[in-house]
Steps between C-alpha positions, in 0.01 A plus 500: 500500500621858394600754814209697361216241574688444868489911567139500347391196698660640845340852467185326413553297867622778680130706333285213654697479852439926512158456423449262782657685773259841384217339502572280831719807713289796412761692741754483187221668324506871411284670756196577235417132508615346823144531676399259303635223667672161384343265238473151614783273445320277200413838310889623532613164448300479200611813384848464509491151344245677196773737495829260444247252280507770254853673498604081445267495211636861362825302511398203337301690254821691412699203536287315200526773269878482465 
């Protein structure tokens, strides 16, 4: 595999574990939207994995077309 698939595949990871930790620790949120409270862990979980499901497919899509 190409070090360009392994950078896009690691930002994609490190997208899905920073969506997790705002929606579970709303105090690492901005201030506008920390009153709302954390999400549940299946909805963040679910998130993040929707997240890295896709940036693996944007890498396999890109990986095909070469």
């Amino acid at each position: 595999m190409d070090a360009t698939y392994i950078l896009l595949v690691l930002t994609g990871a490190g997208a899905s574990f920073i969506t997790f930790c705002l929606m579970r620790f709303p105090h690492i949120r901005r201030a506008r939207f920390q009153p709302f409270g954390a999400f549940s862990l299946l909805a963040s979980f679910s998130t993040a994995l929707v997240i890295f499901i896709m940036s693996v497919l944007a890498v396999y899509a890109q990986a095909i077309s070469h």
